[in-house]
Each structure stands twice: as C-alpha cells, then as structure tokens.
MARTI-133255 format. One line per 3 residues: number of its first residue (from 1); for each residue z, x, y of N, C-alpha, C. Coordinates in steps of 0.001 Angstrom, whole numbers. Atoms other than C-alpha are relative to their C-alpha. Layout:
# MARTI-133255
NUM = Z:X:Y:Z:X:Y:Z:X:Y ~ ...
//
This chain:
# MARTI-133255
1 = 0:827:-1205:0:0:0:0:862:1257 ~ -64:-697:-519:928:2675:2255:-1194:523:515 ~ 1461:-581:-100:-2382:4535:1558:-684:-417:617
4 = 736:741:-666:-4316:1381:2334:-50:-210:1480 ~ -416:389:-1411:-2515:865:5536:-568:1111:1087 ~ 230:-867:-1361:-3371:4039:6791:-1668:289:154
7 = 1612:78:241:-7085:4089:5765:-338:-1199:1234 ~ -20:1464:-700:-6837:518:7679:176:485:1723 ~ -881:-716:-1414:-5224:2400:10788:-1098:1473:740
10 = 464:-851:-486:-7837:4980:10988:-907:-556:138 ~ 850:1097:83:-10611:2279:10274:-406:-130:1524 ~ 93:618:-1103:-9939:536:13210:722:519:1416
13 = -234:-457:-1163:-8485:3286:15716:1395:-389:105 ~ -1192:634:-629:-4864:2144:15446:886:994:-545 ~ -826:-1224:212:-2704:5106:15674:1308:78:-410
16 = -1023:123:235:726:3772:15874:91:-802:-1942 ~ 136:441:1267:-330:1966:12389:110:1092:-749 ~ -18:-1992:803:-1290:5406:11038:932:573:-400
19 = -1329:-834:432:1900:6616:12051:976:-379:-1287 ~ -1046:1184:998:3910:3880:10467:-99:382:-1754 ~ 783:-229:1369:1628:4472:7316:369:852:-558
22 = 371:-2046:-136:1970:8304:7600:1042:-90:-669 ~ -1108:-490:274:5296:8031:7225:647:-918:-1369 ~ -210:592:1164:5923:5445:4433:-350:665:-1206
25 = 693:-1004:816:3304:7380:2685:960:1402:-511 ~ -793:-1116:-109:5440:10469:3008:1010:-295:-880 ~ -1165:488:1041:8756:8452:1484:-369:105:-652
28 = 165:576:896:7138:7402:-1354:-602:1570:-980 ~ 329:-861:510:5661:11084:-2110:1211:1104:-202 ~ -985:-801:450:9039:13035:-1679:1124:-491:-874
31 = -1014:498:727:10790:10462:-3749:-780:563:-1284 ~ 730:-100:835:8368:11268:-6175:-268:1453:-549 ~ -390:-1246:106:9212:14844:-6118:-1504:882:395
34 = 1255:-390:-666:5506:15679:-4471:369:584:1477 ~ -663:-4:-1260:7230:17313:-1790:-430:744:1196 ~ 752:32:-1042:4554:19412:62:-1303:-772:616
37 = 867:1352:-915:2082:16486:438:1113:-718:831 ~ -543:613:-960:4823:14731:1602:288:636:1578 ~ 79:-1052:-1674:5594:17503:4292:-1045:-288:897
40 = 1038:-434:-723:1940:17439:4811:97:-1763:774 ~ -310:1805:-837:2490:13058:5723:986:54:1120 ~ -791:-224:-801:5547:13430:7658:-777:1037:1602
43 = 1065:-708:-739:3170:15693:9893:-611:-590:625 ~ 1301:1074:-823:315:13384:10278:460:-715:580 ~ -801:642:-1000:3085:10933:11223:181:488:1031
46 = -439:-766:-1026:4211:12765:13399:-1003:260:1219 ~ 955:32:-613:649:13371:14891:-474:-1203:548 ~ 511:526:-487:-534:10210:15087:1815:-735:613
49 = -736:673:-880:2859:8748:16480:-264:836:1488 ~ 339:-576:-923:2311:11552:19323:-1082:-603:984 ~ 1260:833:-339:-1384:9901:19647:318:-1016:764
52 = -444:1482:-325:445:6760:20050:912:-308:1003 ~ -1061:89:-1705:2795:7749:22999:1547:-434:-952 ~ -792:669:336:5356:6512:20314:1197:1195:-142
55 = -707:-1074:337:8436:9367:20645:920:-979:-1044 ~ -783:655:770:10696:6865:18744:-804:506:-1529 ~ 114:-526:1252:8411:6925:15622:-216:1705:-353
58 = -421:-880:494:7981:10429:16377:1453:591:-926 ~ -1729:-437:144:11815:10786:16041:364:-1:-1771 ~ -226:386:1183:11601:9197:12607:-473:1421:-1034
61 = 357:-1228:1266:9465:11730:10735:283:1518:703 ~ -961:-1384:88:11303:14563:12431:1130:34:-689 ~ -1897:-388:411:14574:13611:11015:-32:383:-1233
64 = 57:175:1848:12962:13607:7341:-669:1119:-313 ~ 768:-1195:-283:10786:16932:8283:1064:1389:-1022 ~ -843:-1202:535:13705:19640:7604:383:-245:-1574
67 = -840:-5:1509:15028:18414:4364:-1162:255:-841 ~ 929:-310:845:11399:18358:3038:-263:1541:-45 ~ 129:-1498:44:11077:22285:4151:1216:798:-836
70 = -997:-644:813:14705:23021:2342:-729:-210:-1412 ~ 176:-95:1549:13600:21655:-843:-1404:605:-226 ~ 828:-718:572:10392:23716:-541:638:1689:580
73 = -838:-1934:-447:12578:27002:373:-432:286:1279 ~ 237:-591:-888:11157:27454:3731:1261:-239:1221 ~ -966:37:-753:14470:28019:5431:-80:500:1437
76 = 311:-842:-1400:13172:29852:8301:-710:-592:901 ~ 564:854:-534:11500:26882:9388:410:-1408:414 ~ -993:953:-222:14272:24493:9376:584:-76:1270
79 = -1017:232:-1302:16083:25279:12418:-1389:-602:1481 ~ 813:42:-759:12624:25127:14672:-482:-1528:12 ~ 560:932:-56:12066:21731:13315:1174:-1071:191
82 = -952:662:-264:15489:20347:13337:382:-112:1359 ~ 303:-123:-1734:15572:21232:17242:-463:-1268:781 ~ 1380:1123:-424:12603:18897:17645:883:-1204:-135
85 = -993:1486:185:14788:16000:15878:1071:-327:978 ~ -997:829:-1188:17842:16412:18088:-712:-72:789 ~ 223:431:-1573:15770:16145:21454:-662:-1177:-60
88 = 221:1524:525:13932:13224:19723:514:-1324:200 ~ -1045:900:-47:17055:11518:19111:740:-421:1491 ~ -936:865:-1566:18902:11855:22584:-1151:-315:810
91 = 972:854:-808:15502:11221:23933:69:-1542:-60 ~ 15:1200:410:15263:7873:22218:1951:-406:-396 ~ -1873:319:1018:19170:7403:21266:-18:-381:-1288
94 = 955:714:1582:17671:6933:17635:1324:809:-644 ~ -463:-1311:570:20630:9074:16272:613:-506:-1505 ~ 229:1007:1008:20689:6336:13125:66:1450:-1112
97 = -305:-1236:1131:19372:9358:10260:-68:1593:417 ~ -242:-1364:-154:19982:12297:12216:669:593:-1056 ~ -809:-959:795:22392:13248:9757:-865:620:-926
100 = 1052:-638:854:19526:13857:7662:-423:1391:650 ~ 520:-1507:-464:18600:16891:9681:908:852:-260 ~ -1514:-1179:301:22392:18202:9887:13:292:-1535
103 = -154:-26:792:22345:17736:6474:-1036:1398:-405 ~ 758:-613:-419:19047:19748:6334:723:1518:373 ~ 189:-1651:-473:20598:22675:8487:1100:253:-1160
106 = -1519:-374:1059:24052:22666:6087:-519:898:-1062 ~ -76:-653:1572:22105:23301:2948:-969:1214:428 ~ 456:-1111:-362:19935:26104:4462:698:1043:720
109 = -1181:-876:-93:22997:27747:6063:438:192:-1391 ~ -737:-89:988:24341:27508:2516:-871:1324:-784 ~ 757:-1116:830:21367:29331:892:-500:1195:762
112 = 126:-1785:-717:21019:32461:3488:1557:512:352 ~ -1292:-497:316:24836:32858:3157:508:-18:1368 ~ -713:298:-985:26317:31450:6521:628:-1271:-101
115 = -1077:1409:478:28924:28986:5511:464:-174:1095 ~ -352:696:-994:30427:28515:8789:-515:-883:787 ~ 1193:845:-478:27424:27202:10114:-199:-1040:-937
118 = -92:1006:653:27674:25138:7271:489:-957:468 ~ -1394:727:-114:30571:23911:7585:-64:-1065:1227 ~ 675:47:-1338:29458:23252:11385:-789:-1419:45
121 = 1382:1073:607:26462:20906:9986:452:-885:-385 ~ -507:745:528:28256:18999:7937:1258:-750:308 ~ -565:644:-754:30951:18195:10035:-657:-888:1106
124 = 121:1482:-1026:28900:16463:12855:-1444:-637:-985 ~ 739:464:1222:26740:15307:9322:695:-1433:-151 ~ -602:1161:1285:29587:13068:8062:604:-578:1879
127 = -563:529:-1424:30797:12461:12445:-1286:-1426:98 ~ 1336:1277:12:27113:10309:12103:114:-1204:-920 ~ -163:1494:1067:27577:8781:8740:912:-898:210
130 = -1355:672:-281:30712:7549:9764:-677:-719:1305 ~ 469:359:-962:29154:5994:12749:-960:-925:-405 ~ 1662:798:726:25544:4644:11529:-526:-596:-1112
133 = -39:538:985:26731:4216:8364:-1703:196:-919 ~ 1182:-120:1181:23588:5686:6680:222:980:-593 ~ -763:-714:682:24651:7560:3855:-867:1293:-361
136 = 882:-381:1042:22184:9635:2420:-60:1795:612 ~ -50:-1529:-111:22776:12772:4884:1114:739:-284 ~ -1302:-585:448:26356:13069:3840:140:81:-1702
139 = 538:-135:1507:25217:12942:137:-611:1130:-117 ~ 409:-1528:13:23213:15757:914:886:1489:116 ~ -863:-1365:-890:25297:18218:2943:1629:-201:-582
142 = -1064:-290:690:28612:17424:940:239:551:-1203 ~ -70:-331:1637:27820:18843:-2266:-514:1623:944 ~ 718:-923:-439:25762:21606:8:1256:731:334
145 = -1275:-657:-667:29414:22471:1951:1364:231:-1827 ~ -637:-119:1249:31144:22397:-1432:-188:1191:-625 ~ 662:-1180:793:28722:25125:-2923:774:740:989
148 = 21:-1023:-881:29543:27306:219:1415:95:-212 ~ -1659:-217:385:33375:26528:-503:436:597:-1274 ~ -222:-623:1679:33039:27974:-4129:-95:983:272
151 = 928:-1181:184:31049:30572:-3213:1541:1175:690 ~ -1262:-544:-640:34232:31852:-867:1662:-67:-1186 ~ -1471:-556:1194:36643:31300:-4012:886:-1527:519
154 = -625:1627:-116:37891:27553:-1747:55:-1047:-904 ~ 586:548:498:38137:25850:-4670:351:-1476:114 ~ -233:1421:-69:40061:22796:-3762:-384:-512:1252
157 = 531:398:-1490:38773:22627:-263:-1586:-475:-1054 ~ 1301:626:686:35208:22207:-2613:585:-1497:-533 ~ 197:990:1232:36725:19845:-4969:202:-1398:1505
160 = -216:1086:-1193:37781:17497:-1203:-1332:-561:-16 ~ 1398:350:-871:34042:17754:-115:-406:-797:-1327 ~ 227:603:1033:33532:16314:-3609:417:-1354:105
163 = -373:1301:294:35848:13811:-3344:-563:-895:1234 ~ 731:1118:-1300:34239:12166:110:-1111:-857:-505 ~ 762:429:649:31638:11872:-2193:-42:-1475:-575
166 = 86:1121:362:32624:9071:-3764:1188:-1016:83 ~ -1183:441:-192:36040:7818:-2122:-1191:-1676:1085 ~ 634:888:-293:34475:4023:-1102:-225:-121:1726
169 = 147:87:-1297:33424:3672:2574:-362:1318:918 ~ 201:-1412:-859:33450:7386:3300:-1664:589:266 ~ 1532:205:-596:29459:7754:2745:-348:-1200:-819
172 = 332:996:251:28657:5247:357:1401:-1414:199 ~ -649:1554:-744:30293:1300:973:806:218:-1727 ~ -544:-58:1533:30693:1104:-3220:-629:1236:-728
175 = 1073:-919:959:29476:4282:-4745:274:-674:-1730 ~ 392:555:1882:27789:3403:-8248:193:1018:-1120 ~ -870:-695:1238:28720:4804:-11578:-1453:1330:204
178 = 417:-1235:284:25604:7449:-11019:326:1110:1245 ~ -470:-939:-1406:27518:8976:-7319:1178:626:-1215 ~ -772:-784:716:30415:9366:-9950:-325:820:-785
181 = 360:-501:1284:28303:11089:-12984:-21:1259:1057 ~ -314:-650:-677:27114:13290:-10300:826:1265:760 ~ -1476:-682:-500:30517:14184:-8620:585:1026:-1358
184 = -523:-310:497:31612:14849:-11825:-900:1162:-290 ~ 793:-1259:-54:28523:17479:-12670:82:1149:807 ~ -386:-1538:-891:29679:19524:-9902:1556:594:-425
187 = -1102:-310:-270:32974:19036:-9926:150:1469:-2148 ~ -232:-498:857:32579:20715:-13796:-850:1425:-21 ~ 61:-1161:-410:30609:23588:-12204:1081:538:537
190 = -1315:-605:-207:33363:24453:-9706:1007:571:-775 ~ -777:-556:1136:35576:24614:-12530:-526:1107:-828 ~ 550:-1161:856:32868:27116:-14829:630:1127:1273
193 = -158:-1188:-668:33672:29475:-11783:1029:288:336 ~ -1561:-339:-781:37341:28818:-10612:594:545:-1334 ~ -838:-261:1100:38515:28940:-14076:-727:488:-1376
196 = 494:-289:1020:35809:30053:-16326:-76:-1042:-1582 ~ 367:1359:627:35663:26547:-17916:-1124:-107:-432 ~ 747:328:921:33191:25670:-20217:-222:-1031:-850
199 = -203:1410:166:32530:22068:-20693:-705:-234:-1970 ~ -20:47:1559:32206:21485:-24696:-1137:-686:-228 ~ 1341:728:316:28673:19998:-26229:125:-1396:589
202 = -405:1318:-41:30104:16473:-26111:-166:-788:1706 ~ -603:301:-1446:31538:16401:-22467:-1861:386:858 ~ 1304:-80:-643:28080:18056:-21308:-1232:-1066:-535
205 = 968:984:388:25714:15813:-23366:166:-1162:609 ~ -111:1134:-705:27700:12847:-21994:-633:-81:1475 ~ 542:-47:-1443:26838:14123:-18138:-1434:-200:274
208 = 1593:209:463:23065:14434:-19386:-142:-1199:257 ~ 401:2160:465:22872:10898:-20501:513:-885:1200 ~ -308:917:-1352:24964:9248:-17822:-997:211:963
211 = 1396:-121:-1405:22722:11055:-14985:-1347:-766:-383 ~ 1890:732:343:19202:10013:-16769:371:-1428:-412 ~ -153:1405:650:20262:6811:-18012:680:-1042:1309
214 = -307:1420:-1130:21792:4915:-14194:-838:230:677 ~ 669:112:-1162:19134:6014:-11993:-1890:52:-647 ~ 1710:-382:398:14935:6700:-12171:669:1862:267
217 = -520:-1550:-641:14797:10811:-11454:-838:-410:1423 ~ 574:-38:-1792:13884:11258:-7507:594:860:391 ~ -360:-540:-662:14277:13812:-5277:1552:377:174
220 = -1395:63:-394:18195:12861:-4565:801:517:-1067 ~ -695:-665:823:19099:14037:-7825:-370:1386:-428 ~ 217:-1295:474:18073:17545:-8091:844:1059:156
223 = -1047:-713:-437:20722:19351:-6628:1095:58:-1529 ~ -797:-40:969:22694:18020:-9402:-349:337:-1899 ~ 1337:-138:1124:19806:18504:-12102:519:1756:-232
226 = -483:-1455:-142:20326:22276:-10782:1276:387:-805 ~ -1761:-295:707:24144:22156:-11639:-17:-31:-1278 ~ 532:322:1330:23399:20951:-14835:-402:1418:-911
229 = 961:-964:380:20781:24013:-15687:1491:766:106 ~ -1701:-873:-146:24162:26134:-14454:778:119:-987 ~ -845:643:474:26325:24438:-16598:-679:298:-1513
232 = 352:-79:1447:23901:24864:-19932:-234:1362:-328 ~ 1031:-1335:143:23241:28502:-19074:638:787:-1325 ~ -585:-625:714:25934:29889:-21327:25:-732:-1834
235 = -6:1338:711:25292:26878:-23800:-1115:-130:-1162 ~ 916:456:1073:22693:26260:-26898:359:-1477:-336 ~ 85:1540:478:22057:22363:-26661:-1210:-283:388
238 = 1296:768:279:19203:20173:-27114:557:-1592:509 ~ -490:1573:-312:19317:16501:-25207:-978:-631:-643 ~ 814:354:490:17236:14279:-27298:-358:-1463:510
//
C-alpha cells in the first residue's frame, strides 16, 4: 500500500503524499529487518517532505533516521543526524518520538565506549517517555544503558535499568509476557558476567521458545537475539 501511494504521489506531483508514503514505506522495511532500504526511504521522506515545505513531516523521518544508522554500525553518523532531529523538534514542538533519537545516541555512545554520554541519552530518553508516553525509545536505550553498566562491573545499577523495563507505566502501560522474556534474557547475561553464571539447557531453551513463540521477529528484538548468541557461546544446544 505504501509503495502504491508513493508511485501515486509521484504520478501526480504530490510531494507531501510522497513524503507520507516515503516514510510508511520506510516502517514497514526496518520492521522487516531491511534496514538500509529503509535508511534509503526515511531519506526520500525526508526529501520530498523538504519539497513540500513540510518541516513537521520532515521532523518525523529524522527522529527514525539515527536508530536506522546504529543498527547498520554507522556510528559516526548518528550524532550529525540526530542534531537535525532536535532542531526539527523545537522547531515544530513535535518532541512526541524524539526519544527515539536519544535512544539512538545512548546505544552508539555505548558501542564506542562513552557511557557517560550514555547515561546522558537515556536520561532525557526516559524524561520524554515519561511525558509523551511513547515507549519504544526507552525500550531501546534501557537495555543500551544497562550494557554500559555491566561493562563498568555496575551490576545492580544494570539490573534497575532492567527493571524500568518492565515495572508497568514506566515505558510500557502493561508490558506483555514477551517485555518480560526479554528482561529476563539480559538480565541472565548480566549474571554470565557478574557471577560467571551459566544458565542450564532447560532455563536457556525456555528463553528461546518464549522470545520466538509471543512476538513475529522484527527489528525490536535483536538486541536481545544478540544476548541470546552471548548466552549460547559457551553452550552446545540445538533449538528445534
């Protein structure tokens, strides 16, 4: 539908359509784990909202811009584009999924080894969610500030950022039994490293199955997909 819309939008010269398009288009390709076409949509959005005089929908596919460049590693390109989003936002007062950007800078502070700046991110990350109530950048950047709290040896300051995770109202309203499977996949990394824990066939097969079995796979679960891989490295199992 998306596709059509924007074929439809170039058809007939209608730019702000395009954008609209551009950027739906884009969702539907980074959920889908296609994540430099989607970059390359978020873009065109971005272009033709420009076309369109529209800074608002610009605003939109900046906020969703950085997180697509983390999950393709280009960290060095995050901060130049997250920039763009805040002046976006207090341009338009759109500051709705900013957190998606903070979130964005958190986990790319995390992976060039500046945790304070983390830390930084993810505090005015979860100052938004708490505000706008859209969850999805404090889902990101709390598991992201967690890693950076391990990595320093913090291990119960990690296991907190864990628990925001899924304490009701804090980012999600009801988190669902796959925010807990999740939580718990990290929380049983932390432990391989604080304590040299080693979660038993059983206990890990169960985390397997719970994760693939409440959700589709998408984008939002890879982080924890990762943990997982972590978690089997020392391990000889087969999920069937």
């Amino acid at each position: 539908m998306a596709q059509r819309a924007l074929e439809i939008g170039e058809e007939v010269g209608d730019a702000l359509l395009c954008a609209t398009a551009s950027f739906h288009l884009a969702l539907a390709q980074v959920m889908n784990l296609d994540i430099a076409t989607g970059l390359k949509s978020y873009q065109l959005s971005q272009a033709y909202a420009q076309q369109a005089q529209s800074r608002w929908k610009e605003g939109l596919a900046l906020q969703r811009m950085a997180t697509a460049l983390v999950l393709l590693g280009h960290f060095t390109e995050v901060d130049a584009v997250a920039a763009e989003a805040h002046l976006a936002a207090a341009e338009t007062n759109n500051w709705g999924q900013h957190s998606l950007t903070l979130s964005a800078l958190a986990s790319s502070a995390v992976a060039q080894g500046d945790f304070d700046r983390a830390e930084d991110a993810t505090s005015k990350c979860m100052v938004l969610v708490a505000r706008y109530r859209f969850p999805y950048g404090g889902a990101l950047a709390l598991p992201a500030v967690a890693c950076a709290r391990a990595w320093r040896g913090l291990w119960e300051e990690a296991d907190r950022a864990l628990d925001m995770l899924v304490q009701p109202g804090v980012v999600f309203e009801r988190p669902r039994p796959t925010h807990q499977t999740v939580v718990s996949i990290y929380r049983q990394l932390v432990r391989k490293y604080a304590e040299g824990y080693e979660p038993s066939d059983v206990e890990f097969g169960a985390l397997v199955q719970g994760t693939l079995e409440q959700e589709p796979l998408d984008v939002s679960f890879l982080p924890a997909y990762c943990a997982l891989v972590e978690l089997c490295a020392s391990q000889a199992l087969q999920v069937h």
